[in-house]
C-alpha positions in Angstrom: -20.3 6.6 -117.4 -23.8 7.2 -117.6 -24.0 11.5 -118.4 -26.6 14.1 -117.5 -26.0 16.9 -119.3 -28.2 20.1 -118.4 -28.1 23.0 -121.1 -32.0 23.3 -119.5 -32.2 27.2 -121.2 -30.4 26.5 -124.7 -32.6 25.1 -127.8 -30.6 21.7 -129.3 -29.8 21.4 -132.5 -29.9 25.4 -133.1 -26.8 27.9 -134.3 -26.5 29.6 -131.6 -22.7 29.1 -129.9 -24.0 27.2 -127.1 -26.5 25.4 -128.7 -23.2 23.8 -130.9 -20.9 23.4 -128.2 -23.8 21.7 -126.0 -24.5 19.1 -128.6 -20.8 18.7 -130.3 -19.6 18.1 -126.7 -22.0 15.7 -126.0 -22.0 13.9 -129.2 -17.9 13.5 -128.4 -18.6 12.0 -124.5 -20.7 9.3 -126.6 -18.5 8.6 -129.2 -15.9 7.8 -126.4 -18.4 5.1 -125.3 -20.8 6.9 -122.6 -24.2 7.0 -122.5 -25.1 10.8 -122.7 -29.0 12.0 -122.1 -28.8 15.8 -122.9 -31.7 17.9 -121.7 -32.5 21.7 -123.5 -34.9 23.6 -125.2 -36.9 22.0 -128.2 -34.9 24.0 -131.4 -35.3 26.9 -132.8 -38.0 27.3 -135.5 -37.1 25.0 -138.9 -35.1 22.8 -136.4 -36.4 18.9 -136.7 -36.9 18.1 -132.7 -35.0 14.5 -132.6 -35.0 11.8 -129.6 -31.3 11.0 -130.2 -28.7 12.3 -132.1 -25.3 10.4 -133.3 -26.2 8.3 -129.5 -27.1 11.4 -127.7 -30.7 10.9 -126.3 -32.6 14.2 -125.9 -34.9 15.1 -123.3 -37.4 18.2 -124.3 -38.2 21.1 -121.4 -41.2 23.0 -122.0 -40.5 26.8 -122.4 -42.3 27.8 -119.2 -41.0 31.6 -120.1 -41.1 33.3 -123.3 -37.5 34.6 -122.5 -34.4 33.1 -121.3 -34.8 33.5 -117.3 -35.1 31.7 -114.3 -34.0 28.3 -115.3 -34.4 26.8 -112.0 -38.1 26.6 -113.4 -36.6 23.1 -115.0 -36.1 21.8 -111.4 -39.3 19.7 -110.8 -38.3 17.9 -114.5 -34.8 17.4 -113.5 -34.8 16.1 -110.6 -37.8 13.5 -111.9 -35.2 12.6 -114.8 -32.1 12.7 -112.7 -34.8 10.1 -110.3 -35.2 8.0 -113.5 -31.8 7.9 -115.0 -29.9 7.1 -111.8 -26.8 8.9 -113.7 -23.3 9.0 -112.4 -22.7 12.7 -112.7 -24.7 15.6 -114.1 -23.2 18.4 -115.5 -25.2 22.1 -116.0 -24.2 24.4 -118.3 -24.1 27.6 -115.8 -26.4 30.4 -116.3 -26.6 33.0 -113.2 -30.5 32.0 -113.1 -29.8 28.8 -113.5 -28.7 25.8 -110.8 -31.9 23.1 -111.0 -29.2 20.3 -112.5 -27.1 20.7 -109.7 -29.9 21.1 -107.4 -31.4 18.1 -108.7 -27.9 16.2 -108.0 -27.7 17.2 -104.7 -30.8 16.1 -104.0 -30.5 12.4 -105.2 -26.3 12.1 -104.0 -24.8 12.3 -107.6 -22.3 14.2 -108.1 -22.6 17.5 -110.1 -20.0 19.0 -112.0 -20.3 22.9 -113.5 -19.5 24.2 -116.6 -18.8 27.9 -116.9 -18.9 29.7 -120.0 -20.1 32.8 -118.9 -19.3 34.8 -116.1 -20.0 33.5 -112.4 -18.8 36.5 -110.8 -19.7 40.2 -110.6 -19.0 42.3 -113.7 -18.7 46.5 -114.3 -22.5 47.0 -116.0 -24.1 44.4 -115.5 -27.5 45.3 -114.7 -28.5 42.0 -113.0 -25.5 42.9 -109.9 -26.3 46.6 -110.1 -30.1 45.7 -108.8 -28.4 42.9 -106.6 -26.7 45.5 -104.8 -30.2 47.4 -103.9 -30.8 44.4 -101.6 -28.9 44.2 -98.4 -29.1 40.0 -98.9 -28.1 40.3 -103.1 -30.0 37.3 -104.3 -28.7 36.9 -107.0 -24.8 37.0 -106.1 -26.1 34.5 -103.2 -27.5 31.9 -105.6 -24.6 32.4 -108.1 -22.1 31.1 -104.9 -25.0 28.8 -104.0 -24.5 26.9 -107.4 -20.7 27.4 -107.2 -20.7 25.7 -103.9 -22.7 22.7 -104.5 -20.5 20.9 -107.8 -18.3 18.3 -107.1 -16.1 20.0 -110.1 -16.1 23.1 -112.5 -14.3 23.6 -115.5 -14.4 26.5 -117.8 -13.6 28.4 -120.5 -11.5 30.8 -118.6 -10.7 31.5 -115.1 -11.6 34.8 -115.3 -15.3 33.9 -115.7 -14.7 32.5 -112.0 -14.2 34.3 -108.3 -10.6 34.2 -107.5 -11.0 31.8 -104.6 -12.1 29.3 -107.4 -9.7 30.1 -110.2 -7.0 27.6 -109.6 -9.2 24.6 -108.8 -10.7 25.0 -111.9 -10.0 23.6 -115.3 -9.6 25.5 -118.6 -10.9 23.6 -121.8 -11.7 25.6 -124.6 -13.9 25.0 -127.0 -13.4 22.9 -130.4 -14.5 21.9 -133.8 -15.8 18.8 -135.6 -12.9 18.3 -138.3 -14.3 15.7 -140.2 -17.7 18.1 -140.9 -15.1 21.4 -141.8 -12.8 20.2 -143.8 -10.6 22.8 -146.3 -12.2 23.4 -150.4 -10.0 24.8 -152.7 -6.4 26.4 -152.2 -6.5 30.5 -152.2 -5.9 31.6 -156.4 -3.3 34.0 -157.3 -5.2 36.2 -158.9 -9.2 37.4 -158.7 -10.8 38.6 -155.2 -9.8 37.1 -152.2 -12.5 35.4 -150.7 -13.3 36.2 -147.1 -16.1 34.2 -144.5 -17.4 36.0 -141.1 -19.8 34.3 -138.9 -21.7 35.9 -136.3 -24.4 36.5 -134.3 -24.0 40.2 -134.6 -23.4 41.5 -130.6 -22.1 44.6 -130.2 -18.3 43.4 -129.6 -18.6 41.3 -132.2 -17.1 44.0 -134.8 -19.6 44.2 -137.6 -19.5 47.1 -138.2 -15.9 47.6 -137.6 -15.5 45.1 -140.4 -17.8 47.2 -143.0 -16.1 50.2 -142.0 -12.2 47.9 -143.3 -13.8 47.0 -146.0 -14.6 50.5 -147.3 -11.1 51.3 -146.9 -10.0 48.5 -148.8 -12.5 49.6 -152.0 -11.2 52.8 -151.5 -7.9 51.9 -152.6 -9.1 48.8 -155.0 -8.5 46.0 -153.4 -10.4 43.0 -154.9 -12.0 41.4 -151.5 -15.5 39.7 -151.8 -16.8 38.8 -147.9 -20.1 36.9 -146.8 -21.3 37.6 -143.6 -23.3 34.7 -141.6 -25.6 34.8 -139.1 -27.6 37.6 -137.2 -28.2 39.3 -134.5 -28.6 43.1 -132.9 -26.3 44.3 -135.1 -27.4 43.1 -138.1 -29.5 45.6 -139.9 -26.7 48.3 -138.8 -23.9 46.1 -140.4 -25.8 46.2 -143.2 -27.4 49.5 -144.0 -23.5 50.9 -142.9 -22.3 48.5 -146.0 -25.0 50.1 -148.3 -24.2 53.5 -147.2 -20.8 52.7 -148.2 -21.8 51.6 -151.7 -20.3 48.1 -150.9 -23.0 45.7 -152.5 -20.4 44.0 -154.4 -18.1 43.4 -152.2 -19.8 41.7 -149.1 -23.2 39.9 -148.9 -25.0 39.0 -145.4 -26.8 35.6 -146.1 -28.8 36.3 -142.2 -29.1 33.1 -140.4 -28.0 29.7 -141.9 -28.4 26.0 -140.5 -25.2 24.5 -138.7 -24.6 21.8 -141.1 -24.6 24.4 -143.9 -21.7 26.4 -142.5 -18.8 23.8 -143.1 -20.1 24.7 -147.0 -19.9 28.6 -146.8 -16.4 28.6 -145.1 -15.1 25.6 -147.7 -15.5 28.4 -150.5 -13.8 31.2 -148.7 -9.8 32.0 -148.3 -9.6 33.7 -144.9 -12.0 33.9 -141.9 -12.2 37.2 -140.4 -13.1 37.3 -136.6 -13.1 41.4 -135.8 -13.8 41.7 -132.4 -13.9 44.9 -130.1 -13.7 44.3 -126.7 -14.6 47.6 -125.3 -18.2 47.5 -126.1 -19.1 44.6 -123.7 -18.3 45.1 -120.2 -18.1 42.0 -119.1 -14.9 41.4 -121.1 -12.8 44.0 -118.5 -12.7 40.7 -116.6 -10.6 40.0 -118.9 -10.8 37.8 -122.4 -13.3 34.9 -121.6 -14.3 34.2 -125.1 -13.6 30.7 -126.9 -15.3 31.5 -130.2 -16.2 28.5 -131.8 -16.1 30.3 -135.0 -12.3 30.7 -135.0 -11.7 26.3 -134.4 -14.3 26.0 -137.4 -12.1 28.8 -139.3 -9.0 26.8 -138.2 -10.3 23.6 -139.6 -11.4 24.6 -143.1 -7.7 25.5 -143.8 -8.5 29.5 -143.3 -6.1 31.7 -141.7 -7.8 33.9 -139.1 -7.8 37.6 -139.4 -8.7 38.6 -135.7 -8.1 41.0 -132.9 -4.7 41.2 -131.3 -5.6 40.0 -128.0 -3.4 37.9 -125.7 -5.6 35.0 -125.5 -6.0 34.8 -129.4 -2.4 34.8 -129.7 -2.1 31.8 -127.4 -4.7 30.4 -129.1 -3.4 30.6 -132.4 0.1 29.8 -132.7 2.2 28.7 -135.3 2.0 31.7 -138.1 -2.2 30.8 -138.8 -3.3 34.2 -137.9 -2.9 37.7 -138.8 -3.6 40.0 -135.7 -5.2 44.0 -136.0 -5.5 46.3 -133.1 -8.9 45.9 -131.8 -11.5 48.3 -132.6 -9.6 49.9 -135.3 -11.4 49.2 -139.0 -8.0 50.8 -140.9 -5.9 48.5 -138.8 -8.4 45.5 -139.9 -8.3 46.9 -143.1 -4.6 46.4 -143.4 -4.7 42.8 -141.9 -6.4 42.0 -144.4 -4.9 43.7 -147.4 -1.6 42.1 -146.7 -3.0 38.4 -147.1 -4.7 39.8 -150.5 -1.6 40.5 -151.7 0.3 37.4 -150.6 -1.8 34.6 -151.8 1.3 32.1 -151.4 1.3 33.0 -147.6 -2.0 32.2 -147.6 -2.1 28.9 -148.7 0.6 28.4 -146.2 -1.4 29.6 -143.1 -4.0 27.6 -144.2 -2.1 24.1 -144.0 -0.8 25.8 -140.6 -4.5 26.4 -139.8 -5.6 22.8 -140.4 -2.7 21.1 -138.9 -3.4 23.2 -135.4 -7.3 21.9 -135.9 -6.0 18.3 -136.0 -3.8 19.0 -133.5 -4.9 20.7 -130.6 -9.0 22.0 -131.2 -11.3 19.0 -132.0 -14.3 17.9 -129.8 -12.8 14.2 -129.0 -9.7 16.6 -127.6 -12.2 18.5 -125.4 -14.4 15.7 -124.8 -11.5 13.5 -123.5 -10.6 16.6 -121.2 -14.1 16.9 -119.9 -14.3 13.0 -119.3 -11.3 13.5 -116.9 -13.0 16.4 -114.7 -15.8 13.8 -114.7 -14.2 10.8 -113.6 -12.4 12.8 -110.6 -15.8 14.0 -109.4 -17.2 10.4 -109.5 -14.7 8.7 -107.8 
């Protein structure tokens, strides 16, 4: 098949979640012998802008906005490449302000197929639906369905991102992780700190600080633990002046943001990946858990067992004794997660075979990819 892929809002190669699910996904559609064209954002600053990548040919949007808004600004350029390109199906990347790859589709009688990894539906706090509902015609609810209506497909990362009336036509694929690029380093010691990775972009529910707050515990009653901390974001600068409040300079270091290609590296030296999450600070998670961090396939694949929140979908996601779960939002329950692997270091290496088997086995991007292809070849047909 010959692949539009519209990720119109997201910069390509960048850190950013979607920025690495966009470009691994599409770099597995062409490995399974299609020819993908990806359109996005030129990357983030440092980022080498590149015409194709491992068979993926890129096509650049100009920024017209300084923020992320109103992508259906993209539409003239997309449906001028979709004119070109003659492809067989397009697929967007949903954003509520989104829509001009679909529209584009329509337009020219290809098919378009949706992917939704944020929420398409109305959430408690979310400021975009509480001005919708000011208008009697709610705009923005109306061209949320709009875009809903007009795919041929959808899949997502969860149904509950999705109205009801669309939930059970709609298929869950999860993201994955590239296992020949993470690949496990050295088995946990006995003895000496245990080494633990977290990478993040630092949102609010993302547990930062929750995880500074564990860590302090565990110094408190001397247990070796040395953590780096990847990424940035909001929370950064509180995660960090928490963790020199606490006197904790030793024990965990935030390296701020780092290239892609360099994580594999960071979490090859580390024993566990930690993945704190608190739920109840982002309100579009009382939809219920939507998340597919890729963070958690890329711990799986270096051989790390996961220390993350007890949530249901977690748990179905990590089968097979490769995790140890906390109580969200509770730093002495982390804590304790985390001090029972530092003092089995035999169960770790364990989990961390576990972990890596479960990578092979269920979580890399030719396993999506192959998923995807099959939405795509249902909607072309």
């Amino acid at each position: 098949m010959k692949i539009l892929y519209s990720a119109a809002g997201t910069p390509i190669p960048g850190n950013h979640g979607g920025s690495v699910h966009a470009l691994e996904l599409c770099r597995a559609l062409a490995r399974r012998g299609h020819e993908v064209h990806l359109v996005a954002l030129r990357p983030e600053a440092g980022a080498a802008a590149a015409a194709t990548i491992d068979g993926v040919v890129l096509h650049y949007l100009r920024r017209i906005l300084p923020v992320k808004l109103l992508e259906w600004t993209a539409a003239g350029a997309l449906r001028r490449l979709v004119g070109q390109l003659r492809p067989d199906v397009v697929v967007e990347r949903f954003y509520t302000f989104g829509g001009a790859g679909v529209g584009a589709a329509r337009r020219a009688g290809i098919p378009a197929v949706l992917e939704v990894n944020s929420p398409a539906r109305d959430y408690p706090g979310s400021l975009r639906d509480q001005l919708d509902r000011l208008s009697l015609v709610r705009p923005v609810d109306r061209w949320r369905r709009r875009q809903l209506a007009a795919c041929a497909a959808i899949y997502t990362t969860s149904r509950h991102l999705l109205p009801a009336a669309l939930q059970d036509d709609a298929t869950v694929i999860v993201n994955g992780v590239d296992i020949d690029r993470f690949r496990p380093g050295p088995p946990a010691a006995d003895s000496g700190p245990l080494r633990g990775v977290y990478v993040s972009s630092f949102r609010s529910w993302h547990g930062a600080e929750d995880l500074v707050a564990a860590l302090a515990h565990c110094r408190d009653r001397r247990i070796p633990l040395r953590v780096t901390c990847i990424g940035a974001g909001p929370r950064w600068k509180a995660a960090r002046e928490a963790a020199a409040a606490a006197g904790l300079g030793e024990m965990v270091e935030f390296t701020g943001n780092v290239p892609h290609d360099r994580v594999p590296g960071f979490l090859a030296e580390a024993d566990v990946g930690i993945a704190p999450f608190a739920p109840h600070r982002f309100s579009a998670l009382e939809l219920g858990w939507f998340w597919s961090p890729i963070k958690i396939f890329e711990y799986l694949a270096a051989g790390l067992p996961v220390v993350t929140a007890d949530i249901a979908e977690l748990r179905a996601l990590l089968p097979g004794g490769v995790a140890n779960f906390y109580a969200p939002g509770d730093p002495l329950a982390l804590a304790e997660a985390l001090v029972e692997l530092e003092g089995d270091r035999a169960a770790v290496r364990r989990m961390a075979l576990a972990a890596r088997a479960l990578a092979q086995r269920r979580y890399t991007w030719d396993q999506q990819a192959a998923a995807v292809e099959a939405v795509l070849q249902g909607a072309v047909q």
